[in-house]
C-alpha positions in Angstrom: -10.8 -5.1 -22.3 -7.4 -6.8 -21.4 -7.5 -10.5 -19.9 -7.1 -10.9 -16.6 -4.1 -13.2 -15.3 -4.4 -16.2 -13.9 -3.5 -16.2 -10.5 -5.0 -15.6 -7.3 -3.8 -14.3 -3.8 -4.5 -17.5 -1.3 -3.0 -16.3 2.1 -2.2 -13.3 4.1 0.4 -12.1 7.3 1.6 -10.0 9.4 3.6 -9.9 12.4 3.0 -7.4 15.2 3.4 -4.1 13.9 5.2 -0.8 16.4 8.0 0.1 17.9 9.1 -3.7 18.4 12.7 -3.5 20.5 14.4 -6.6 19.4 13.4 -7.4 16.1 15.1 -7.5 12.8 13.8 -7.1 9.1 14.7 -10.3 9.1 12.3 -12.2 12.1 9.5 -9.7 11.2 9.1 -10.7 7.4 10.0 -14.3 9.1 7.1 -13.9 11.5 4.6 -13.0 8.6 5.7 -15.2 6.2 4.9 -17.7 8.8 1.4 -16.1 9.2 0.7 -16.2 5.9 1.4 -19.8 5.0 -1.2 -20.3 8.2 -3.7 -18.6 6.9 -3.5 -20.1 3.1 -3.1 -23.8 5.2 -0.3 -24.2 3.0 3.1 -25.6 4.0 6.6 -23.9 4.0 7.8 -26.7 1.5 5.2 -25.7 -1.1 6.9 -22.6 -1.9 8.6 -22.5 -5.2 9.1 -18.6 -5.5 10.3 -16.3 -3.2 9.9 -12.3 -3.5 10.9 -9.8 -1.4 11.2 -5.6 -0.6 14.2 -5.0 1.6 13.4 -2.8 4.7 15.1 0.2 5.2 17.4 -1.3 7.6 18.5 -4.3 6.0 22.3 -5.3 6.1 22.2 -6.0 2.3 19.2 -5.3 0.6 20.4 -6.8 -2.8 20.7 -10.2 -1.2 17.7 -10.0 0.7 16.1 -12.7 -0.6 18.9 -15.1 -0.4 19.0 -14.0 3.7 15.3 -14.9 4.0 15.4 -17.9 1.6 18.8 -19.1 3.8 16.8 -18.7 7.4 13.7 -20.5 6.1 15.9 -23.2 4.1 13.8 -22.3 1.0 15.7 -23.2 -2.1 13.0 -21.7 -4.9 12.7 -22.0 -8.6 12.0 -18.2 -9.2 13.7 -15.3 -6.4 14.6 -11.7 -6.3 14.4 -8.9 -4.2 12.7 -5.2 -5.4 12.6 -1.9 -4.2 10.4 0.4 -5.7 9.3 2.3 -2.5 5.7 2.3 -1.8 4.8 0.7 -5.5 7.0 -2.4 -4.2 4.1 -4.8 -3.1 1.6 -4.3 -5.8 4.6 -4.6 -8.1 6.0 -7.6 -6.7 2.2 -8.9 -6.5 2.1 -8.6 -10.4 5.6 -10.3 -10.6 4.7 -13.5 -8.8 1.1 -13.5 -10.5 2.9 -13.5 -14.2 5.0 -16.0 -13.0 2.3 -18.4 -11.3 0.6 -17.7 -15.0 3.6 -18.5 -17.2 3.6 -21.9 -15.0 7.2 -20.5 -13.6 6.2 -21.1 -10.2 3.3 -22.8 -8.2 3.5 -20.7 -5.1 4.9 -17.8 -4.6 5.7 -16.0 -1.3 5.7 -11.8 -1.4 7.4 -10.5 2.0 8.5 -7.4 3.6 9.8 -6.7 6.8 11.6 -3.5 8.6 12.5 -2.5 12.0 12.4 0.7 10.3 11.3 2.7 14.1 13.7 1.3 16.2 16.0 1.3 13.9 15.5 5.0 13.4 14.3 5.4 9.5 13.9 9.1 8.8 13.0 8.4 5.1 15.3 11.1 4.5 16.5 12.7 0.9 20.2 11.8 2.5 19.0 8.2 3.5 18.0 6.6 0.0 15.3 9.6 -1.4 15.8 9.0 -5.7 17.2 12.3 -5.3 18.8 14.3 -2.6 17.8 18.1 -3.2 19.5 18.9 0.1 21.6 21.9 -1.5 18.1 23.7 -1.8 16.5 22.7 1.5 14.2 20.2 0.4 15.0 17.1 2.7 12.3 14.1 2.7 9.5 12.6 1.1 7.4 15.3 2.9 8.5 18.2 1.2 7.4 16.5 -2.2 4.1 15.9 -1.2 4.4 19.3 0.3 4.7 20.4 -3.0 1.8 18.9 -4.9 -0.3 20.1 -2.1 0.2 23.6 -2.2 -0.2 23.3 -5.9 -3.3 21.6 -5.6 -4.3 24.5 -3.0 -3.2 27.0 -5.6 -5.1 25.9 -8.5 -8.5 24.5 -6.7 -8.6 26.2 -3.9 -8.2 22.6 -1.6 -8.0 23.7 2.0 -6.1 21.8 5.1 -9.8 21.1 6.7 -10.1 18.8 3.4 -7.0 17.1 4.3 -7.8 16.4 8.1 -11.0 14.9 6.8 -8.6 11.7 5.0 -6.8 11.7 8.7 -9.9 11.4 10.6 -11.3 9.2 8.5 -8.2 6.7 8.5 -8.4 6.6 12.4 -12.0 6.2 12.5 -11.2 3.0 10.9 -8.2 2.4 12.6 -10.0 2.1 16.2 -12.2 -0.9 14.6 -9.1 -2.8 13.6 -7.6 -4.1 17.3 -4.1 -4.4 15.1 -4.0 -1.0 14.2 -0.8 0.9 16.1 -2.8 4.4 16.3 -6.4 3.5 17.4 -7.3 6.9 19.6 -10.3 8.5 17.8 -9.1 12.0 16.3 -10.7 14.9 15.3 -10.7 17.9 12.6 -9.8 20.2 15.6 -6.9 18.0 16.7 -5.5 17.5 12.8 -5.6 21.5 12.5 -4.0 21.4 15.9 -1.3 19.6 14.8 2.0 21.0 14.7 4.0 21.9 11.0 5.9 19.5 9.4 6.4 21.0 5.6 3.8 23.3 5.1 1.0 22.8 4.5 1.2 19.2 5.7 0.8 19.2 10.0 1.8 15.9 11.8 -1.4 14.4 11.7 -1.4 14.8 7.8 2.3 12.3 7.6 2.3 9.0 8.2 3.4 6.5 10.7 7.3 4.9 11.3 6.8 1.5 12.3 8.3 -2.2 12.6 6.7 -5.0 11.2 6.3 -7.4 8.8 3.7 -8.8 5.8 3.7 -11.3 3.6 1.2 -12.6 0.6 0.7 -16.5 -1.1 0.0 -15.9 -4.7 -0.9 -19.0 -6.5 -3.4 -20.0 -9.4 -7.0 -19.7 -8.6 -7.5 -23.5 -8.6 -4.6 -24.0 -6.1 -6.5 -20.8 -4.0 -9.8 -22.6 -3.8 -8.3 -25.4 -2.1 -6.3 -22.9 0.4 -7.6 -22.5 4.3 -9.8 -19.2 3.6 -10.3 -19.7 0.0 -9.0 -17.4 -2.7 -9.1 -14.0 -3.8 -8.7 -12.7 -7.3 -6.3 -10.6 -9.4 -8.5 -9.2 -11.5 -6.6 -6.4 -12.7 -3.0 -4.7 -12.6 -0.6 -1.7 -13.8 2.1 0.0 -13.3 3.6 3.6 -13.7 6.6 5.3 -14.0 7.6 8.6 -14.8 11.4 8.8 -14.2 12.0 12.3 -15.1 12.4 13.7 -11.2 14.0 17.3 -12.0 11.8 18.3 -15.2 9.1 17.8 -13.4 6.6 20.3 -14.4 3.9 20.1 -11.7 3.8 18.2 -8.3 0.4 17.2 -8.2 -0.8 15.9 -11.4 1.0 12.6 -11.7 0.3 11.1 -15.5 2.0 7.4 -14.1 -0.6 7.1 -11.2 -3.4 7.5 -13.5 -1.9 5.5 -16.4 -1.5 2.6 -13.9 -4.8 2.4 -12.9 -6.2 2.9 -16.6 -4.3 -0.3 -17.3 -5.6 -2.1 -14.4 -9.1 -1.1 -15.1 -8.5 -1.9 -18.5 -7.2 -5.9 -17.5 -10.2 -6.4 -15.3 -13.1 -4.4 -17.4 -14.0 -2.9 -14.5 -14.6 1.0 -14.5 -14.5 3.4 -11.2 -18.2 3.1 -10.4 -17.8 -0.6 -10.3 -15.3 -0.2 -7.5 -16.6 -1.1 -4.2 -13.6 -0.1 -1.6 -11.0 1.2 -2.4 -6.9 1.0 -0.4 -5.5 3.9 -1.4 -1.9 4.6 -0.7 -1.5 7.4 2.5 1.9 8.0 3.2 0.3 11.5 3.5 -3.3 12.7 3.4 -2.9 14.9 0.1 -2.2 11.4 -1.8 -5.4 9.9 -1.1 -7.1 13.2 -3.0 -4.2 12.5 -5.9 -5.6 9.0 -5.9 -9.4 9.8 -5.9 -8.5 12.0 -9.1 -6.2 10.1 -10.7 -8.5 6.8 -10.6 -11.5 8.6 -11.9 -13.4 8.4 -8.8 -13.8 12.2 -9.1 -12.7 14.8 -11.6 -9.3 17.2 -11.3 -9.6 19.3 -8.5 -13.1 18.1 -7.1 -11.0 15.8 -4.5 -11.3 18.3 -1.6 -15.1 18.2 -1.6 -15.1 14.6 -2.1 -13.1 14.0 1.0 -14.8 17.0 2.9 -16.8 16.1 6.3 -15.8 12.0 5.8 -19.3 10.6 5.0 -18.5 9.6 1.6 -15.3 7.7 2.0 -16.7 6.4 5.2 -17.4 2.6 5.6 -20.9 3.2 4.8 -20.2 5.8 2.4 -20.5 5.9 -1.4 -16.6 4.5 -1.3 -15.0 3.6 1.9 -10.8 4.5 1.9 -8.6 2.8 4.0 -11.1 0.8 5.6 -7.8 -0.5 8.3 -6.5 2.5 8.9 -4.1 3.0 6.3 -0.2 4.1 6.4 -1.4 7.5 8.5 -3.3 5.0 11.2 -3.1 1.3 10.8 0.8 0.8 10.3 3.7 2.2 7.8 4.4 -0.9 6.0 5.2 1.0 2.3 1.4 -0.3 1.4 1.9 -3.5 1.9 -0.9 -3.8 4.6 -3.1 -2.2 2.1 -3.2 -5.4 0.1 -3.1 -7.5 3.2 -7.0 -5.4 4.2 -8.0 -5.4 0.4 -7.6 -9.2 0.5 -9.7 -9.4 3.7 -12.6 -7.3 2.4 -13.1 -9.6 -0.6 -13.1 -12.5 2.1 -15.4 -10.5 4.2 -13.4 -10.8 7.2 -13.0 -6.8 7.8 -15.3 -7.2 11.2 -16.8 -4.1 12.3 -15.0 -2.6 9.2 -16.5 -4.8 6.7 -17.9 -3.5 3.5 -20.9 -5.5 3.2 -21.4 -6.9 -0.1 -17.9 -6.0 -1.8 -16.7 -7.5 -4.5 -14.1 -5.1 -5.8 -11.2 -3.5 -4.3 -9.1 -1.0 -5.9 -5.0 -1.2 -4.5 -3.1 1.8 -5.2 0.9 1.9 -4.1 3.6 4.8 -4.8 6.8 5.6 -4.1 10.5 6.9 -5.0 10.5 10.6 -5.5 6.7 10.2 -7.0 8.4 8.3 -9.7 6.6 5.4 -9.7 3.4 3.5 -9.2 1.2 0.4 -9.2 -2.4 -0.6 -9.0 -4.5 -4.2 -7.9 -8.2 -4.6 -8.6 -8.8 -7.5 -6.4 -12.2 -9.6 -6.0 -14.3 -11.7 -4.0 -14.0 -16.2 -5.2 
C-alpha cells in the first residue's frame, strides 16, 4: 500500500458545453474557471498555481497558460500548460496535487477550454494524431480504436450489440443530467442503425465534438473542508505510458492503462470490488470494455458480457459507468468532465443520477495514439 497525497479537489466548473458560435478556448476555460472558484467559495486572488490543456484550437498552445494567466491577471508561483490528449486532466490533477503536497502551491487551478466544434476539430492523424499513418489509409483516432476492437472481436468473440450496450447506457444517463448536450434516449436498435464510421465502430459508437470549458480547485484537504461544498479526496493516482506507437503488437491489450490503475489502487489500498462508480474514459464505446478489463473489474475478454443488456453498469447496477453521460453523451471535453461528475458523486450531488452511498470513484483518462494514460480514485470528506 502506497500513501496517499495530500491534497484534495475543493471546487468544480464548467461553462456551457455545444456548438457555442462565438466563443474562444480562451472565454470557455475563462467561464469555468470562474465556475469553479464559485463553487469552492474561493476567490480569484487565492490562486497560486495555474495549470492548463490547450484546446485544439488554441492560437499558441505552448503559451497557453501565460494567455489565461494574462486575461485573469493571475501572476502564480507554479504554471504550465500540458497536452497529453485524453490522459491531460487526471495528469494535470496529479501535478497540482504533488505540488499542493510539496507545499509548492496553496491553490491550484486545472482548466481546459476548446471551441473545438465550431472551430471545426476533426481530431485528425493530419491535425496533431502522435502519428500520421495517412500513407496507409488510417486517418483518425477512430481507426485506432477500430483496431483494438476488431481484435477484441477476433479473439473473444465481442459483438457490436455489446458495444451499443456502453452507448445506451451513457445516454440513459445523459437524459438525467439537464447539462448533457445529447439527452434523447437511444436504443440498441438505433446504435446498430447507425451508419459506419471505421468498422466496426457506427456513429453512435464515437464520441461527441463539442465547445466548452472545465476547470478543477485542488488544494490540501484542510483548505477543502473549509471550501463552499466541502472537499473531496485524492485518494489514489497513476499514470501510463507506452510510447512505442509502430511496434505495437496488439491494439487492444494496453499494458499502460492497466499499470496506471495498479498504481492508483496501490496509493489508495483500494482494490476493484471496493470501487463504487466508476468514470471511465469513452471517446468510443470499445474503451469502456478496455477499461473494465484493464482495471480488474472483469477478466480479459469477459467485457462484452459485462456490458451486455446495461443492468450492470447501470446507476443501480453492480457498477454504474459514466453516470453523466460521458464523452459519447454528456460532452467531449478530453475527460475532463469525467472528473468534474466523479467529484459530484463523492459530494452526492449527482440528482437523479446519484449513486447512493458512494464513496469511491474510479477516473480513467487516455489519449495520444493510445500512448498514454492516467487514473484518480477519488472519495467522499
Amino acid at each position: 500500500m502506497g500513501q496517499p497525497v495530500a491534497a484534495a479537489i475543493a471546487g468544480v466548473g464548467a461553462s456551457r458545453q455545444g456548438k457555442l458560435p462565438g466563443e474562444s478556448d480562451l472565454s470557455l476555460a475563462t467561464a469555468a474557471l470562474l465556475a469553479a472558484l464559485d463553487d469552492s467559495g474561493f476567490g480569484k486572488d487565492e490562486i497560486d498555481g495555474l495549470l492548463t490543456m490547450p484546446g485544439t484550437t488554441s492560437p499558441d498552445p505552448a503559451k497557453h497558460y501565460l494567455r489565461l494567466g494574462e486575461h485573469l491577471g493571475i501572476n502564480p508561483k507554479i504554471a504550465g500548460s500540458l497536452s497529453m490528449g485524453g490522459a491531460t486532466a487526471g495528469a494535470l490533477i496529479q501535478q497540482a496535487a504533488l505540488a499542493v503536497a510539496a507545499g509548492m502551491a496553496d491553490v491550484v487551478a486545472c482548466v481546459f477550454g476548446d471551441a473545438a466544434r465550431t472551430g471545426g476539430s476533426r481530431f485528425s492523424a493530419a491535425s496533431g494524431s502522435a502519428i500520421s499513418w495517412g500513407n496507409w489509409g488510417m486517418y483518425g483516432n477512430a481507426a485506432n480504436s477500430a483496431l483494438g476492437a476488431r481484435r477484441h472481436m477476433a479473439l473473444y468473440g465481442t459483438t457490436s450489440e455489446q458495444l451499443g450496450w456502453v452507448a445506451v447506457n451513457g445516454r440513459r444517463n445523459a437524459a438525467l443530467n439537464p447539462e448533457a448536450v445529447m439527452r434523447e434516449p437511444i436504443t440498441l436498435a438505433d446504435h446498430q442503425g447507425s451508419r459506419m464510421i471505421v468498422d466496426p465502430l457506427r456513429l453512435l459508437d464515437c464520441c461527441l465534438i463539442t465547445d466548452g470549458g472545465v476547470a478543477l480547485i485542488v488544494t490540501s484537504p484542510e483548505r477543502a473542508r473549509d471550501a463552499r461544498n466541502g472537499g473531496v479526496g485524492i485518494l489514489g493516482m497513476g499514470q501510463g505510458h507506452t510510447l512505442q506507437t509502430l511496434e505495437r503488437k496488439d491494439w487492444w491489450y494496453l499494458p499502460h492503462q492497466q499499470d496506471c490503475v495498479s498504481r492508483a489502487y496501490r496509493m489508495a489500498g483500494l482494490s476493484p470490488a471496493e470501487i463504487d462508480v466508476a468514470q471511465l474514459y469513452d471517446n468510443f464505446t470499445i474503451a469502456v470494455l478496455f477499461w473494465l478489463e484493464h482495471a480488474g473489474f472483469c477478466a480479459p475478454g469477459e467485457s462484452g458480457p459485462f456490458v451486455e443488456g446495461g443492468k450492470r453498469i447501470a446507476l443501480d447496477g453492480e457498477l454504474p459507468v459514466n453516470t453523466a453521460g460521458g464523452n459519447l453523451s454528456e460532452s467531449y471535453m478530453q475527460g475532463w468532465l469525467h472528473v468534474v461528475e466523479g467529484v459530484r458523486q463523492m459530494r452526492g450531488q449527482g440528482g437523479e443520477r446519484q449513486r447512493r452511498g458512494a464513496a469511491t470513484c474510479l477516473v480513467t483518462g487516455r489519449g495520444m495514439t493510445l500512448n498514454t494514460s492516467s487514473c484518480l480514485i477519488l472519495g467522499a470528506s
